[in-house]
C-alpha positions as CSV (number, residue, x, y, z in Angstrom):
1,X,128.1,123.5,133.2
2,X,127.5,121.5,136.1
3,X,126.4,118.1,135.7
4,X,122.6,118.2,136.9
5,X,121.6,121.3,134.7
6,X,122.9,118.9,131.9
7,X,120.3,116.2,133.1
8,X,117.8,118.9,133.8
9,X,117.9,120.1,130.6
10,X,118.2,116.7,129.0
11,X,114.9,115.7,130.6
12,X,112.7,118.9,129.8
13,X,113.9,118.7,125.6
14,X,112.9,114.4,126.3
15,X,109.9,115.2,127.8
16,X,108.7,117.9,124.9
17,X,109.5,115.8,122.6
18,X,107.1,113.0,123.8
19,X,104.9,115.1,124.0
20,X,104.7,117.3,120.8
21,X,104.7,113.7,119.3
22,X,101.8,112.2,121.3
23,X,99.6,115.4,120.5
24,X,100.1,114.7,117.3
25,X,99.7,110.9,117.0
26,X,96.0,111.5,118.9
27,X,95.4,113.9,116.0
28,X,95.9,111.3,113.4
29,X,94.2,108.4,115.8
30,X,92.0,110.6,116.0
31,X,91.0,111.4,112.2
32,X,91.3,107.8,111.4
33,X,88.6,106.5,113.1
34,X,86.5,109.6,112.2
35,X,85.6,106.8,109.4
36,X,82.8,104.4,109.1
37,X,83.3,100.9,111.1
38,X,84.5,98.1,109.2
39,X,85.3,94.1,110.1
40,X,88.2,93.5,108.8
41,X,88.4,89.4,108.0
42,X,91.3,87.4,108.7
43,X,92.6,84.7,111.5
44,X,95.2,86.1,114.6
45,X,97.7,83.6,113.0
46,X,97.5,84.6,109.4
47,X,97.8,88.7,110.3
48,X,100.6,88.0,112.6
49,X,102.1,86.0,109.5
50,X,101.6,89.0,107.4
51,X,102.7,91.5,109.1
52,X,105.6,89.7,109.5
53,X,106.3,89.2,106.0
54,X,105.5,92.4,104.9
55,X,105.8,95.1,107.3
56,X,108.9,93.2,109.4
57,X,110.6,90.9,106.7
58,X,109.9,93.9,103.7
59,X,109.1,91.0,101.8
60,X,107.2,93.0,98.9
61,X,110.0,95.9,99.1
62,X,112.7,93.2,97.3
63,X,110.7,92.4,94.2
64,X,112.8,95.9,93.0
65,X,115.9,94.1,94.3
66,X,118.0,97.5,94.1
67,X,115.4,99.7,95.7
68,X,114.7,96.7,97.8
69,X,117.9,96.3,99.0
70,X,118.9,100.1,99.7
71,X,115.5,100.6,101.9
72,X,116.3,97.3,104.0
73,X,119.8,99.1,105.2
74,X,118.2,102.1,106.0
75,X,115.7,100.5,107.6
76,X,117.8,97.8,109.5
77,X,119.9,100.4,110.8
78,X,116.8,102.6,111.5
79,X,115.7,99.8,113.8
80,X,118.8,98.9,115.7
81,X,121.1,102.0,116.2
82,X,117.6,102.9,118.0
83,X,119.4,100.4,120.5
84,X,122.2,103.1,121.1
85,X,119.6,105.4,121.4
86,X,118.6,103.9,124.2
87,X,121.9,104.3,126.1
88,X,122.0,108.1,124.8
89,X,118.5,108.5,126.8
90,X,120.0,106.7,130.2
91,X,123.2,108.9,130.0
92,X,121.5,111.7,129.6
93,X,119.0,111.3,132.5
94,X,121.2,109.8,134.6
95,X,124.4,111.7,134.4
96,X,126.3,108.7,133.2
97,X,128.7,107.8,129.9
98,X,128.3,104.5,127.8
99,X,126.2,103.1,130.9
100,X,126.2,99.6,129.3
101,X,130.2,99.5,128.6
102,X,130.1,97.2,132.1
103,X,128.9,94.0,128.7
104,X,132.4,94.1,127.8
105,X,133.1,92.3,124.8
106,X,129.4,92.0,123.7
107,X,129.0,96.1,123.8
108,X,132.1,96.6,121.7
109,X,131.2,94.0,119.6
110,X,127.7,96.1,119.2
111,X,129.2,99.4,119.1
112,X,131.1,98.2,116.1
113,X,127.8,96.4,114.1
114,X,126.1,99.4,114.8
115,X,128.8,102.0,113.2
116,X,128.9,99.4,110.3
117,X,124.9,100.4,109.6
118,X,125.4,103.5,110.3
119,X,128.0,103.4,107.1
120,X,125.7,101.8,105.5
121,X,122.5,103.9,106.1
122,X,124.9,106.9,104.9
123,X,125.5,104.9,101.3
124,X,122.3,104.0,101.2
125,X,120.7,107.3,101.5
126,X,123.2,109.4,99.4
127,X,122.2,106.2,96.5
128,X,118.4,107.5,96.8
129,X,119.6,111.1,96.5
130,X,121.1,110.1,93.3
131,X,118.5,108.2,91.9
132,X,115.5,110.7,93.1
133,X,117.8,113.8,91.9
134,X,120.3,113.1,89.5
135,X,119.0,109.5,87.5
136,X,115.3,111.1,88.2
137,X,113.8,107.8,87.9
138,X,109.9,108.4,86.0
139,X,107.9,107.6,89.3
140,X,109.5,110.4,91.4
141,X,108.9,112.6,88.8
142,X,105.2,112.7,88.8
143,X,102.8,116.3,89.4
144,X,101.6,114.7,92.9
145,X,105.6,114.8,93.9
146,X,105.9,118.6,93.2
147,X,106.5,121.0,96.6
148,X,106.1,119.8,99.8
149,X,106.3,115.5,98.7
150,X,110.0,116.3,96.9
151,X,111.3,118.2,99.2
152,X,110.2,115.9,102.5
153,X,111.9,112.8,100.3
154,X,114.9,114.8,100.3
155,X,115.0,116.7,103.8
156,X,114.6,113.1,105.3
157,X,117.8,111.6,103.5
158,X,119.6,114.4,104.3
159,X,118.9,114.6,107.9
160,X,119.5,110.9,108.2
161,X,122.9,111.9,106.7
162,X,123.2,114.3,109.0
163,X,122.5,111.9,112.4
164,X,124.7,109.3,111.2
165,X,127.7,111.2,110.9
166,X,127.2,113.0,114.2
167,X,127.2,109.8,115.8
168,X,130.5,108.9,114.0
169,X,132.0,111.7,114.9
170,X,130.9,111.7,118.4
171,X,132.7,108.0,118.6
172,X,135.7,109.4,117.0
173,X,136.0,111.8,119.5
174,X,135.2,109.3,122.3
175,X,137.7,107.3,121.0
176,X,140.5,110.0,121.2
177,X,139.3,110.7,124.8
178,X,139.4,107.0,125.8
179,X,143.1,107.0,125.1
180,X,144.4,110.6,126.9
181,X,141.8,110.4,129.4
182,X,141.7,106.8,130.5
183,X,140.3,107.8,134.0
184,X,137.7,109.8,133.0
185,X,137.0,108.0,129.8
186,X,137.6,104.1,129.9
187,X,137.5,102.0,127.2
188,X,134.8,100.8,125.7
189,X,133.2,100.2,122.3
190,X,134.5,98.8,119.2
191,X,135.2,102.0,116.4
192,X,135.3,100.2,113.0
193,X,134.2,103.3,110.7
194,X,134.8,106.0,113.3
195,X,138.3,105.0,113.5
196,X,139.0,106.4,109.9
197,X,137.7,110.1,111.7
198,X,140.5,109.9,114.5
199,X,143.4,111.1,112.4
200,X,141.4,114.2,111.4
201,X,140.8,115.3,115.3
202,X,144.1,113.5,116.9
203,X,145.8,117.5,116.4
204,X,142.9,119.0,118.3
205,X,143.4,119.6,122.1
206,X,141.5,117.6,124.8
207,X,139.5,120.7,125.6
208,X,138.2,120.8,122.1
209,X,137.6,117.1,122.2
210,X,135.6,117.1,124.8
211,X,133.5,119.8,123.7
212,X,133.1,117.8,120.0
213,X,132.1,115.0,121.8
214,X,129.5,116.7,123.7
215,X,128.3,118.7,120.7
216,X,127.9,115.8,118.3
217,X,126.1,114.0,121.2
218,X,123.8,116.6,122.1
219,X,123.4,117.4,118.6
220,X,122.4,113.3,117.8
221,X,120.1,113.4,120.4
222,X,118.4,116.6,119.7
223,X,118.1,115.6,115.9
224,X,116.5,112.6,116.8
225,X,113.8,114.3,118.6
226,X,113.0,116.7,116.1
227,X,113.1,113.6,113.7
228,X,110.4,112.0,116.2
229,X,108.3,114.7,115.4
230,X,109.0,115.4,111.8
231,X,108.3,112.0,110.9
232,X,104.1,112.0,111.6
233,X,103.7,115.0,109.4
234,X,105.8,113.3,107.0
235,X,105.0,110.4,104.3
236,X,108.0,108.4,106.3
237,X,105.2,108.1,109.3
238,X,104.8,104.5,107.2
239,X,107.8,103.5,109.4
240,X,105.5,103.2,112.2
241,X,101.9,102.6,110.7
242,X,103.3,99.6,108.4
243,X,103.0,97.6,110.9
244,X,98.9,97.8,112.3
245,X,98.2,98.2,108.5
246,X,99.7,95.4,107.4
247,X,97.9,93.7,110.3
248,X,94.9,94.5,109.7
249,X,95.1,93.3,105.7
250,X,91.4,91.8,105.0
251,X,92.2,88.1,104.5
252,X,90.2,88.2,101.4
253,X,91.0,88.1,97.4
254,X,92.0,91.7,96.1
255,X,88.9,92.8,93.9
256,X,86.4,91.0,96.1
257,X,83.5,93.1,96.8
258,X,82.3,93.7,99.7
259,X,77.8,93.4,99.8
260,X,75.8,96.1,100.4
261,X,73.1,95.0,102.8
262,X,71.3,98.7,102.8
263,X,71.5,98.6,99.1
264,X,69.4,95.2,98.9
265,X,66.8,96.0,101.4
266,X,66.0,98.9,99.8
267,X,65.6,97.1,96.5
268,X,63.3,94.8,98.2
269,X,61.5,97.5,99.4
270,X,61.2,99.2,96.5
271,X,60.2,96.3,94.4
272,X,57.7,95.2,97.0
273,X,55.4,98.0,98.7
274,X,53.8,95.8,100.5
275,X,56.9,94.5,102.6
276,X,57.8,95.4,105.7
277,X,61.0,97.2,107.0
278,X,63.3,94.6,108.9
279,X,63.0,95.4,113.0
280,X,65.0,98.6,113.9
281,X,66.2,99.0,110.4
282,X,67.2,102.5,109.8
283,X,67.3,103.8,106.1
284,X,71.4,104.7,104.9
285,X,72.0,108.0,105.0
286,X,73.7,107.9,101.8
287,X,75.6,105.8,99.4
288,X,79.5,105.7,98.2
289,X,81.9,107.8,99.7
290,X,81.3,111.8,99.5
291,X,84.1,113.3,101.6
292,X,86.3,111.1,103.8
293,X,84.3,110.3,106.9
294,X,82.5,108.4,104.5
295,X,85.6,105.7,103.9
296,X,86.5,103.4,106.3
297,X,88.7,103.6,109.1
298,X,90.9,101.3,107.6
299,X,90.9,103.4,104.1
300,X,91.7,106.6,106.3
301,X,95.1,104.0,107.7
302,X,95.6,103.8,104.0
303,X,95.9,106.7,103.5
304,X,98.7,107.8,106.5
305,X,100.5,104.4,105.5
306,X,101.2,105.6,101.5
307,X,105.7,105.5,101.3
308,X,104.2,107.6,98.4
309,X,107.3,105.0,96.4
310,X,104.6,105.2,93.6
311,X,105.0,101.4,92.6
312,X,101.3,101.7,92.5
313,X,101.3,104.4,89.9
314,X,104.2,102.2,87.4
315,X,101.9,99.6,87.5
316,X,98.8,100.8,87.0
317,X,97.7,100.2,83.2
318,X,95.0,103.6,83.2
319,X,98.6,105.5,83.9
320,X,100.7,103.8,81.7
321,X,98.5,104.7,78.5
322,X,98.6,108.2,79.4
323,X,95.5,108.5,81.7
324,X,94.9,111.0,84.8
325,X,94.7,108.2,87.2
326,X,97.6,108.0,89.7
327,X,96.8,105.6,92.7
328,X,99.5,107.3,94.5
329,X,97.5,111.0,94.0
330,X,94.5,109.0,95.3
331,X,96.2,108.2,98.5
332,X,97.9,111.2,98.9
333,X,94.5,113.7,98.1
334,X,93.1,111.4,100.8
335,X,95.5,111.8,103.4
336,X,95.2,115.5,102.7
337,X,91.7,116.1,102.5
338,X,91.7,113.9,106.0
339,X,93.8,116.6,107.6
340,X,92.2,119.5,106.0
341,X,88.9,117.8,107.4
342,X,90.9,116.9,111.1
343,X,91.9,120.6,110.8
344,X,88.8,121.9,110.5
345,X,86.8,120.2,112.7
346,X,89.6,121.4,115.4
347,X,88.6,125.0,114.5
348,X,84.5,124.1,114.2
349,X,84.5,125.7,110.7
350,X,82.9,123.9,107.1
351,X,84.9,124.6,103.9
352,X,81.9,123.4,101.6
353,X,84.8,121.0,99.9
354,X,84.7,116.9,99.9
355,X,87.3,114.1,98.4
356,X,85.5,114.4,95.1
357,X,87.1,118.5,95.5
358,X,90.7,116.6,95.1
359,X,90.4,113.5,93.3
360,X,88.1,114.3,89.8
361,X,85.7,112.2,88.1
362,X,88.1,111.7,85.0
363,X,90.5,110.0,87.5
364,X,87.8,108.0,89.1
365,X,86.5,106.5,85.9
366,X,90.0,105.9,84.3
367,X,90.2,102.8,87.1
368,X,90.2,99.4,85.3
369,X,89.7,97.5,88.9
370,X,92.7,95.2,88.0
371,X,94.2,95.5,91.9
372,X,97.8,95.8,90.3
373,X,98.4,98.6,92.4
374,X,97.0,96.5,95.5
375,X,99.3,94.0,94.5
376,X,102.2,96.2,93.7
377,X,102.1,98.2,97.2
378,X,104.7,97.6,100.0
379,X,102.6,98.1,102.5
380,X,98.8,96.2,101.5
381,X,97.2,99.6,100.9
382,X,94.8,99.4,98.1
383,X,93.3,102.5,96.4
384,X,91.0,100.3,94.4
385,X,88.6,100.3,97.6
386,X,88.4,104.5,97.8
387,X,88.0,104.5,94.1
388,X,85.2,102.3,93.8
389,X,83.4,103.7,97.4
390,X,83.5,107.2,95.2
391,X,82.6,105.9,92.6
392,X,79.6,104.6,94.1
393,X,78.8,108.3,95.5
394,X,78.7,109.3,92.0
395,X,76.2,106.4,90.5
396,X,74.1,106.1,93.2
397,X,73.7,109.7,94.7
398,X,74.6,111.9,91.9
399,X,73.6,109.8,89.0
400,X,77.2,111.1,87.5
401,X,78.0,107.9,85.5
402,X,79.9,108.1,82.2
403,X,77.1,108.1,79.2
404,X,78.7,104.5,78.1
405,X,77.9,103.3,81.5
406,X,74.4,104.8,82.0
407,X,73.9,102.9,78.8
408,X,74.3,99.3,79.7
409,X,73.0,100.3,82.9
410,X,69.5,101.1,81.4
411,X,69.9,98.1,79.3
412,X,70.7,95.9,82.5
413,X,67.1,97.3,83.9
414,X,65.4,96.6,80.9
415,X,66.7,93.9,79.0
416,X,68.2,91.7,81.8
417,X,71.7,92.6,80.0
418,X,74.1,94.9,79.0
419,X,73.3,94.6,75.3
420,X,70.4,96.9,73.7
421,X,68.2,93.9,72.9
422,X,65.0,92.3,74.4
423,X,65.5,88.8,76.0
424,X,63.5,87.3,73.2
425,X,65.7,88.4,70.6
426,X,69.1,87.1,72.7
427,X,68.8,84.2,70.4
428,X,68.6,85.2,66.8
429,X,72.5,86.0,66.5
430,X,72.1,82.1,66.0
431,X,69.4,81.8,63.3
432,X,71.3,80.9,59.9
């Protein structure tokens, strides 16, 4: 094949890529900031800190230091083989092979750090095959994990498998190359892992290295493109939205609620019919959170950010003593009622369903507010937030409270506290 259909080719498969993979990150811009507005507190200093910390340094990944440790390989070598990447993308558009071999010492020296990840993304992932399939650790064995969540945890090890050892094997053929055809194929790069490949191919001709070589690289390249695009439709699109959700973490303490303004105007209103309306004030619409246009734009982020690791879910007391709630399932039935609702709205249809459709009242209720499973998550998502904004839907719109809560609610309003006494017998618990 002459050398410009190669490019040619090269270019259109780059080009669709990108572009199958902007389409679809407008779609999920797109549905996140179908949510309300929100100010999100905090300092430019103390996000850049955070996100840093977290989303960079996987500073809350290591308090599992196993899991911890396994996820920062993968993820190290997610981030810097991407570097290689880079020269795959030059050759290919340009016609060239290993254009940055002209750095000597420095790109052997790379060459070999990066075939060192690459070995140890491979042990990595085939350790979280192991302990997703074979030690079935509890939290990856929950309902919300069965189908599509199980198998996309999977798929995405294995392809990553699957990259890693094209790439070795295309540098193992490269290698062999380098040394028969030093005029077509001068040296360069440093083959540490690869190297251990080369007896395996040295009995294969140079026709058949060359077309190995070729194969494994277009085969990299290709994988990584379908990657690209399997990754937003995929609870591993954390990799990228870690990072502007962890930025935008409200510099606040977890629990802290957040006043209603609407709510006490129209208290005041209520309780004073003679008062006047503040200027251009415009009655809400409702209260709580229905359906998901109702959260926030940065609950809707939540939502896309869930690792769906389910560190939330082990620490979650409700769970541990056998209760419906899940935090993970609350982040997950959001992010899917948000693209059922993105969905829709593409097609200009109404499927008469909201979040309360996927996430149930028993679930909403079983909530303690403790923010362990604010505290526990890797990436600052917090499910306490959606719960509560339901929850509110279902006090203040539905009157749908729990009978134990309608209760001391009644006894708030006429008492002045949750107990069933009048304020001028508070007292007699003291008499004698």
């Amino acid at each position: 094949m002459p050398q410009w259909v190669s490019q040619v080719a090269f270019a259109i498969l780059l080009a669709a890529g990108i572009w199958f993979f902007a389409r679809r990150v407008r779609f999920i811009r797109r549905n996140i900031f179908l949510g309300r507005e929100q100010e999100i507190p905090g300092d430019t200093a103390w996000r850049f800190r955070t996100m840093l910390r977290v989303a960079l340094g996987q500073g809350k990944m290591v308090t599992r230091p196993v899991a911890g440790f396994f996820h920062i390989l993968i993820y190290a070598g997610f981030v810097l083989i991407n570097i290689e990447v880079l020269e795959i993308l030059i050759d290919g558009l340009a016609g060239t092979h290993r254009v940055f071999a002209f750095l000597g010492g420095l790109y052997d020296a790379a060459i070999g750090f990066f075939e060192i990840l690459a070995a140890a993304v491979l042990l990595a992932c085939v350790v979280f095959l192991w302990r997703r399939n074979v030690l079935k650790l509890a939290r990856f064995r929950s309902p919300e994990l069965r189908g599509f969540p199980e198998r996309d945890a999977n798929t995405i090890l294995y392809v990553e498998i699957v990259l890693m050892l094209a790439l070795l094997v295309m540098n193992a053929a490269d290698q062999l190359l380098q040394e028969r055809l030093p005029d077509t194929y001068h040296a360069a790069g440093s083959f540490p892992i690869s190297g251990f490949l080369v007896p395996v191919f040295s009995g294969l001709s140079d026709g058949s290295l060359i077309f190995m070589e070729r194969a494994a690289w277009w085969f990299h390249i290709i994988g990584i493109l379908l990657f690209l695009n399997y990754v937003p439709y995929s609870k591993h699109w954390h990799i990228i939205m870690s990072f502007p959700n962890t930025w935008y973490t409200p510099q606040k303490e977890k629990g802290a609620f957040d006043n209603m303004p609407s709510v006490t105007t129209e208290v005041k209103l209520m309780l004073d019919p003679s008062a006047a309306a503040p200027e251009g004030y415009q009655p809400p619409e409702g209260f709580g959170a229905r359906d998901v246009k109702d959260l926030s734009w940065k609950n809707l982020m939540d939502a896309y950010t869930c690792t769906e690791c389910g560190r939330c879910t082990s620490v979650c007391p409700a769970n541990i003593t056998g209760k419906k709630l899940s935090p993970r399932k609350v982040m997950m039935d959001t992010r899917d009622r948000l693209e059922e609702y993105g969905n829709n709205l593409d097609k200009g249809v109404q499927d008469g369903k909201d979040l309360h459709s996927y996430i149930t009242a028993e679930e909403l209720w079983a909530c303690t507010t403790c923010n362990a499973c604010a505290e526990a998550c890797p990436v600052n998502i917090n499910p306490v937030d959606i719960i509560m904004q339901m929850r509110q839907y279902l006090v203040m719109e539905k009157s749908a409270a729990p009978s134990e809560l309608n209760g001391m609610l009644t006894n708030i309003e006429n008492n002045g506290a949750p107990w069933q006494f009048s304020p001028a017998d508070r007292a007699n618990w003291t008499q004698g």
